[in-house]
C-alpha positions as CSV (number, residue, x, y, z in Angstrom):
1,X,-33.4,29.5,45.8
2,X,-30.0,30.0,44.2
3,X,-27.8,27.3,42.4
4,X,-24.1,27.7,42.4
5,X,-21.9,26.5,39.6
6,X,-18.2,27.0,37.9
7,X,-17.2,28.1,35.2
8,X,-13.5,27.8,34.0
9,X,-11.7,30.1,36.8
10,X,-14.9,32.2,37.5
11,X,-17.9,30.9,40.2
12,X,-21.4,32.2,39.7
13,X,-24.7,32.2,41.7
14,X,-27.7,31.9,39.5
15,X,-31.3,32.3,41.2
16,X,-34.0,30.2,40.3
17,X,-37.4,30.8,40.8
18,X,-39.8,27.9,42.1
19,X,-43.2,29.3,40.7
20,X,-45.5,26.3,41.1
21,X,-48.2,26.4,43.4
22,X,-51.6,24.3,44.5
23,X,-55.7,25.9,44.8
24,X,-56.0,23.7,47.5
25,X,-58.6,21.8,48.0
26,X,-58.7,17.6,47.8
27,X,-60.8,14.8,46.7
28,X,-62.5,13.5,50.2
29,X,-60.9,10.1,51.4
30,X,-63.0,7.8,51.8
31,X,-62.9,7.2,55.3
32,X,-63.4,10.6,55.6
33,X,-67.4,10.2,53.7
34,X,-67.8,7.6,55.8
35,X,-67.2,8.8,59.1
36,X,-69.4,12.1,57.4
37,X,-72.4,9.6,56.7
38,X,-72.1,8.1,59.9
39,X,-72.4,11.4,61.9
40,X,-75.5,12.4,59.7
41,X,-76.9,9.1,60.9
42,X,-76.5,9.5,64.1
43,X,-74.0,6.4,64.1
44,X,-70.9,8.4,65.5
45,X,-70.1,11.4,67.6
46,X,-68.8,15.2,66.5
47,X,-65.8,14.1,68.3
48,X,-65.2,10.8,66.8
49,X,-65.8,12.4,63.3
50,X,-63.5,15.3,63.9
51,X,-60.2,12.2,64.6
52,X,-61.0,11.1,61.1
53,X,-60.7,14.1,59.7
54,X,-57.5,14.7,62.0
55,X,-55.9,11.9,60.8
56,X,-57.6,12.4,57.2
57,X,-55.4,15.4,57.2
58,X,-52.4,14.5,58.7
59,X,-51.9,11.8,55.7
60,X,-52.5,14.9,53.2
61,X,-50.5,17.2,54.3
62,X,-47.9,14.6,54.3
63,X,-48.3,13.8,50.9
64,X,-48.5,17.4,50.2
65,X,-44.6,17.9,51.3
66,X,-43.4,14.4,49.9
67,X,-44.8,16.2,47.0
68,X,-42.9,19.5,47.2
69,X,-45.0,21.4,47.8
70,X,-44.3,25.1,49.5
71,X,-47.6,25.8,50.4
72,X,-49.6,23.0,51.9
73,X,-53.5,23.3,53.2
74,X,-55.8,20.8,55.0
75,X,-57.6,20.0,51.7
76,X,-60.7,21.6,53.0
77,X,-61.5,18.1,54.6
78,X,-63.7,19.3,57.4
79,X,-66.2,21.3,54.6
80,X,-69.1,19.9,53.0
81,X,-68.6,23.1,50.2
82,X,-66.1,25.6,49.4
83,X,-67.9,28.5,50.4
84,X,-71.1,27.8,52.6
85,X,-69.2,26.1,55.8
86,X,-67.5,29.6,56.0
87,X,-71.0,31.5,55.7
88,X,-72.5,29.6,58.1
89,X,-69.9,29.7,61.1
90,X,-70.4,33.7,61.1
91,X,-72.7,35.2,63.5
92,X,-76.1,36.5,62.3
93,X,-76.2,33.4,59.5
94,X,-78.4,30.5,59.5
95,X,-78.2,26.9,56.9
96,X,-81.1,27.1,55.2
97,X,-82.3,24.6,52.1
98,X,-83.6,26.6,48.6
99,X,-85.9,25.2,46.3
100,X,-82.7,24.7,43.9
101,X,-79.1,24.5,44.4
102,X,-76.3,25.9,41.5
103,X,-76.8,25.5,38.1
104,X,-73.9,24.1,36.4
105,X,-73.6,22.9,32.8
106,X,-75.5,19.8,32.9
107,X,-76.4,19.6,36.2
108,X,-77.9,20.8,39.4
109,X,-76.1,20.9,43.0
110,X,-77.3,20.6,46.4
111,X,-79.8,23.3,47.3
112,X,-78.0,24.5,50.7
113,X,-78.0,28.4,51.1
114,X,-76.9,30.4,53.9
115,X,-79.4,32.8,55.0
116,X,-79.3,36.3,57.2
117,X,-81.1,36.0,60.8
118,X,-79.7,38.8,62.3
119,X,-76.5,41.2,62.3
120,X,-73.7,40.0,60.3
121,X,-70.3,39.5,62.7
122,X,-67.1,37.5,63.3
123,X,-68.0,36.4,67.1
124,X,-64.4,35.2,67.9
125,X,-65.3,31.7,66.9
126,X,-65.2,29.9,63.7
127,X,-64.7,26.6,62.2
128,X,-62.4,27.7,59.6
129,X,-60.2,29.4,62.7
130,X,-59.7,25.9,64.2
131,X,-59.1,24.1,61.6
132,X,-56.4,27.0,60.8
133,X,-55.2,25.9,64.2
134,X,-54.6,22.1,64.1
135,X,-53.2,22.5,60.6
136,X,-50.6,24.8,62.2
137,X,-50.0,22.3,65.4
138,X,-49.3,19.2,62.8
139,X,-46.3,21.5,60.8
140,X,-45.0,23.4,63.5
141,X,-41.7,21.5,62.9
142,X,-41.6,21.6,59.0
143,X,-40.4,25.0,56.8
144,X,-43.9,25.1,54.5
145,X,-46.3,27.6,54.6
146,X,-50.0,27.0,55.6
147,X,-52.5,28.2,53.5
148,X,-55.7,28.9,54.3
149,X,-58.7,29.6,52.0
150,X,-61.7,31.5,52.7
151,X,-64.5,32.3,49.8
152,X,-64.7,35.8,49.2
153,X,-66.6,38.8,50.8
154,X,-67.9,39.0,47.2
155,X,-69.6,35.4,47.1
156,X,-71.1,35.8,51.0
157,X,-72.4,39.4,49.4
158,X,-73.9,37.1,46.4
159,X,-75.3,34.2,48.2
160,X,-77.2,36.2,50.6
161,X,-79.5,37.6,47.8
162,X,-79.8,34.6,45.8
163,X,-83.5,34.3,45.9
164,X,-86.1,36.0,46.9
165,X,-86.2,34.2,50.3
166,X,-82.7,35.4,51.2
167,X,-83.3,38.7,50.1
168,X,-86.4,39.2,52.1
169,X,-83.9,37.8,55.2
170,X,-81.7,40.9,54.2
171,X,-84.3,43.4,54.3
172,X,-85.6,42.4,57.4
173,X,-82.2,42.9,59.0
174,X,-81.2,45.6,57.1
175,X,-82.0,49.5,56.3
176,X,-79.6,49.5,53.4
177,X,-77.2,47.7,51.4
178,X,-74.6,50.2,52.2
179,X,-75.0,48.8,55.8
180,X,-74.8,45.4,54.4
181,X,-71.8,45.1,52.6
182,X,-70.0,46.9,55.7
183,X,-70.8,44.5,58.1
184,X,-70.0,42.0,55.6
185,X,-66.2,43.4,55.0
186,X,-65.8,43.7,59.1
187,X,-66.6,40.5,59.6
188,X,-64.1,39.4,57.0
189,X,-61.8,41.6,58.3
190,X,-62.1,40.2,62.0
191,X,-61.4,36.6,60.5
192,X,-58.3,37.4,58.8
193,X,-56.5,39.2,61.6
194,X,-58.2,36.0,64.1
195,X,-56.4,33.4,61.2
196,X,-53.0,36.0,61.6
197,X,-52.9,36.0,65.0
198,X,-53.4,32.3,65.1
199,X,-50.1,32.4,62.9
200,X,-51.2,32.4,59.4
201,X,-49.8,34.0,56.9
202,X,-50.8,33.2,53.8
203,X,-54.9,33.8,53.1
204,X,-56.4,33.1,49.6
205,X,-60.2,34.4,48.7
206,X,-62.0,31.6,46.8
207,X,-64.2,33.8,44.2
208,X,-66.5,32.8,41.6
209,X,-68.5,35.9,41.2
210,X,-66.2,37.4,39.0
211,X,-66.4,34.1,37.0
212,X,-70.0,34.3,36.7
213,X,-70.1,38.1,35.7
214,X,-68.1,37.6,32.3
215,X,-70.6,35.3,31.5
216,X,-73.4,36.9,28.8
217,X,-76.0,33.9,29.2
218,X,-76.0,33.9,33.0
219,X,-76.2,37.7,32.8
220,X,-79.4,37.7,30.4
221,X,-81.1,35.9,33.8
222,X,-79.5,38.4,36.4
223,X,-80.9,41.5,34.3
224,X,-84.5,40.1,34.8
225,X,-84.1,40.2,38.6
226,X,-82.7,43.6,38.4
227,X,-79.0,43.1,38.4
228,X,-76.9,46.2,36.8
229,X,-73.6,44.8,35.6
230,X,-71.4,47.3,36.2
231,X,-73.0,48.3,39.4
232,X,-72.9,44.4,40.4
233,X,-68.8,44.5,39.8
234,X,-68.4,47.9,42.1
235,X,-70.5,46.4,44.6
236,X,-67.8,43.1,44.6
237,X,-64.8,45.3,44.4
238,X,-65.9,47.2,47.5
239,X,-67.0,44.6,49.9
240,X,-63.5,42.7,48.9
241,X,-61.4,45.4,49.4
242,X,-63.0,46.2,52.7
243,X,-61.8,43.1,54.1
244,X,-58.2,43.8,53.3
245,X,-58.1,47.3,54.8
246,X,-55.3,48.0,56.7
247,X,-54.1,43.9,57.3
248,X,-50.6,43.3,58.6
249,X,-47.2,44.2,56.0
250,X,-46.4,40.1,56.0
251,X,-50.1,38.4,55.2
252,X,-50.0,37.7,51.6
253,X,-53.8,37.6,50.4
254,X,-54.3,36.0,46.9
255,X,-57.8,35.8,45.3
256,X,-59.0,32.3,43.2
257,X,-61.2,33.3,40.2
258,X,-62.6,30.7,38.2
259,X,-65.9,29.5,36.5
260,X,-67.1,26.6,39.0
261,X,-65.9,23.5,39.0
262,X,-68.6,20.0,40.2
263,X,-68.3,16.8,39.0
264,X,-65.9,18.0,36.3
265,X,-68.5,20.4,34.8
266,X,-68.6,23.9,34.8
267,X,-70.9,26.7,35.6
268,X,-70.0,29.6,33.0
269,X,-67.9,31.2,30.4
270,X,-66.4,33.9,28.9
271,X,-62.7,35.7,29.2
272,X,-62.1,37.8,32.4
273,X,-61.9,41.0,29.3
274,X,-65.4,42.5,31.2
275,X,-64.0,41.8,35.2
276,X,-60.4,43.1,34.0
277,X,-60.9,46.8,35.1
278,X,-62.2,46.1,38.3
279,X,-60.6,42.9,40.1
280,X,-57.0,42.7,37.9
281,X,-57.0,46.6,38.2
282,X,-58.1,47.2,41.5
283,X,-58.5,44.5,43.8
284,X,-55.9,45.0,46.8
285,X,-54.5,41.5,46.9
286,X,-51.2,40.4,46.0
287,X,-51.4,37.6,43.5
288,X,-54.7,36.2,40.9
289,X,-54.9,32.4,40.4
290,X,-56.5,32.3,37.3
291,X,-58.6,29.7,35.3
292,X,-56.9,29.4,31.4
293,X,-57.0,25.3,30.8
294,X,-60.0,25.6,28.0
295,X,-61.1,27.8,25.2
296,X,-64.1,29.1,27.1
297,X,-62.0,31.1,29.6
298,X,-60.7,33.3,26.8
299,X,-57.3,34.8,26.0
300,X,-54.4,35.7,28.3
301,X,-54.8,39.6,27.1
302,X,-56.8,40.9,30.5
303,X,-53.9,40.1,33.0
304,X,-52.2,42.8,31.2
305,X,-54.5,45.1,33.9
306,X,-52.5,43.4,36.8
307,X,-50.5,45.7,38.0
308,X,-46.7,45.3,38.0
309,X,-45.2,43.1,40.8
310,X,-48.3,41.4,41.6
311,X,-47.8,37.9,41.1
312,X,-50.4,35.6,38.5
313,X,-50.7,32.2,38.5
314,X,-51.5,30.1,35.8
315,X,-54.6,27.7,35.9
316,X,-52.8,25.6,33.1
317,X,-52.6,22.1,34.5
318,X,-56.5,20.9,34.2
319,X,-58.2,18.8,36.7
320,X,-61.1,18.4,34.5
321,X,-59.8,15.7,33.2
322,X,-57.2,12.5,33.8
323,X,-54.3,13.1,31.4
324,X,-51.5,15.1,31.3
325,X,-50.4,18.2,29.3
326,X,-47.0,18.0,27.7
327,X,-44.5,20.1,28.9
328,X,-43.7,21.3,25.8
329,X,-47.2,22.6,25.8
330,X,-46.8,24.1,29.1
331,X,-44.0,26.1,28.1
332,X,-45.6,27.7,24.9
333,X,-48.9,28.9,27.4
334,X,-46.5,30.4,29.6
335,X,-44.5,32.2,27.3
336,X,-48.0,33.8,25.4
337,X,-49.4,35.0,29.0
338,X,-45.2,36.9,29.4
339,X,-46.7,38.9,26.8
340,X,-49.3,40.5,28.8
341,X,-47.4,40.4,32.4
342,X,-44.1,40.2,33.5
343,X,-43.0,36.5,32.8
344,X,-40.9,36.7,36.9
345,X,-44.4,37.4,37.8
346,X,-46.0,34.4,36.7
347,X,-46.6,30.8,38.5
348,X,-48.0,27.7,37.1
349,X,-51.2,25.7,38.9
350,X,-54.3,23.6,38.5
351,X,-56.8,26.4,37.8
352,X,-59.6,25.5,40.6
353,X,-60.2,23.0,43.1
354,X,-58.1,19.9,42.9
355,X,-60.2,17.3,42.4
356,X,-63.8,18.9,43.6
357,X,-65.3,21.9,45.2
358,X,-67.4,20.3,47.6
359,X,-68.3,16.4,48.9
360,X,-69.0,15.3,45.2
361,X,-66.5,13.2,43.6
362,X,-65.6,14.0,40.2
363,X,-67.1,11.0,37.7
364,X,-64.0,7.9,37.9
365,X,-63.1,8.5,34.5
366,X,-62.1,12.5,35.0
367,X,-59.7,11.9,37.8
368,X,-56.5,11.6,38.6
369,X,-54.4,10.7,41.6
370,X,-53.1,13.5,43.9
371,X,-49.6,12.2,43.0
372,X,-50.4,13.4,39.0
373,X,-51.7,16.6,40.1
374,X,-49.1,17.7,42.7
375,X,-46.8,18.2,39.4
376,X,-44.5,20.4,41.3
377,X,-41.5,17.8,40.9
378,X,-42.3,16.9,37.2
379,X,-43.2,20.4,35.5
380,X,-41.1,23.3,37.5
């Protein structure tokens, strides 16, 4: 925007940049996790749970532009997880239960999975399409811009051979993992030019595979099932950038990379230094939200592999826990990252989730309101 002021007998027009910016997803209302119980139950209909979520997300949104905020989402209220709802609304795709669910420091998640049963496609219908749509028919009138997040061709690519089970569903399907991570990118594709043409224009990839791959410890249990590291990071840059082949000159695609984030705990470590080459370098997106609120995600030095005039935003503000950085604090991270990218190129955010990745709350005592971490009004 540009502020205009006076000075003596001569006017100037200075611009100032707004670079603050939201990951997206919100802790689940209440009425929302009940109306979600009830359905499992039985108790209440698809339709009657989808007008609490309607109304779930109408109150969000408005709080989302009392806020501020430029870039307002849904809050990923109608998912039960960040990344599976998406899986499983693609053709060739089936819900299927593992024996364990993630892994994260301290504790285990639900043991969902999404498994293959058949060709991989975008069929023309898809939850994640219609909730695009009645996010966009509740701010037709307003001037913010509607997110909407998707998890990455890279972490569909990595839950579908998590296991031996799922990767015995792949083989039966498919001659070749060539073939696989093609039909994979397509059917990514499809969805983002189905959510433009529904009228979105802003698309962000949720990715945690590039969080997991800096991480030496989970990498001393991928080499036992076979995993090459530097063949594992060509395979993600491929399948990614196959999605976003040939997309339309006003869709801004931004990709989400952090460690994992449920109940407040975390899944790995280690600086984005061994990704850097690959996803900073190469990726064809146009901005990086990045996780930097704790010693185990390492220094600022790797987004110097960002390319000029892409845009980096700062995970600085944490969610992990309830109180609030200083400004003062703020200020000094930001200026150390302007050493390694330009500093008209950087934004300031929560590094992940909100509040949670999926259902889970985070523990009472970790939490803040929404009003504390939509910190657009007091930090920028």
């Amino acid at each position: 925007m540009s502020c205009f002021f006076n000075k003596g007998e001569e006017n100037y027009v200075v611009e100032i940049y707004v670079h603050y910016d939201i990951v997206g997803s919100f802790l689940r209302p209440a009425e929302l996790k009940q109306a979600r119980a009830d359905f499992a139950a039985k108790k209440i209909s698809k339709d009657d749970l989808k007008k609490v979520e309607d109304e779930e997300i109408k109150k969000l949104v408005a709080k989302e532009e009392k806020a501020g905020l430029k870039i307002v989402t849904d809050g990923e209220f109608r998912r039960s997880y960040w990344h599976l709802d998406t899986f499983w609304g693609f053709g060739g795709i089936k819900h299927t239960k593992q024996e364990h669910g993630y892994f994260f420091h301290d504790e285990e998640t639900r043991n969902d999975s999404a498994q293959v049963e058949g060709k991989i496609e975008f069929t023309g219908d898809h939850p994640d399409l219609e909730a695009f749509k009645y996010l966009k028919s509740i701010t037709d009138s307003s001037d913010v811009t509607l997110r909407q997040s998707i998890p990455s061709p890279a972490q569909f690519y990595a839950e579908l051979v998590r296991g031996p089970e799922n990767v015995a569903a792949v083989n039966k399907y498919y001659e070749s993992e060539d073939e696989l991570l093609d039909d994979i990118s397509k059917a990514y594709r499809d969805l983002i030019l189905a959510l433009y043409d529904a009228g979105c224009r802003d698309v962000k990839l949720d990715d945690c595979t590039w969080g997991m791959v800096v991480d030496d410890d989970f990498w001393a249990t991928m080499v036992k099932q076979g995993f090459d590291r530097d063949d594992l990071e060509k395979k993600y840059l491929r399948v990614n950038n196959g999605a976003l082949v040939d997309l339309p000159d006003d869709l801004r695609v931004s990709t989400h990379i952090c460690r994992g984030n449920y109940h407040s705990t975390w899944a790995a470590k280690g600086g984005y230094g061994p990704v850097a080459k690959y996803v900073f370098a190469k990726e064809n997106v146009d901005a990086f939200y990045l996780e930097f609120d704790n010693k185990r995600s390492g220094s600022f030095d790797p987004i110097k592999e960002v390319p000029a005039g892409k845009e980096v935003v700062l995970g600085l503000v944490t969610s992990k826990k309830p109180e609030l950085e200083k400004p003062d604090d703020l200020i000094t991270r930001v200026k150390e990252a302007a050493q390694f990218h330009d500093l008209q190129d950087l934004a300031l955010s929560t590094p992940m989730w909100i509040f949670a990745s999926t259902e889970e709350r985070q523990p009472i005592n970790r939490r803040r309101t929404m009003e504390e971490d939509c910190f657009s009004n007091r930090y920028c």
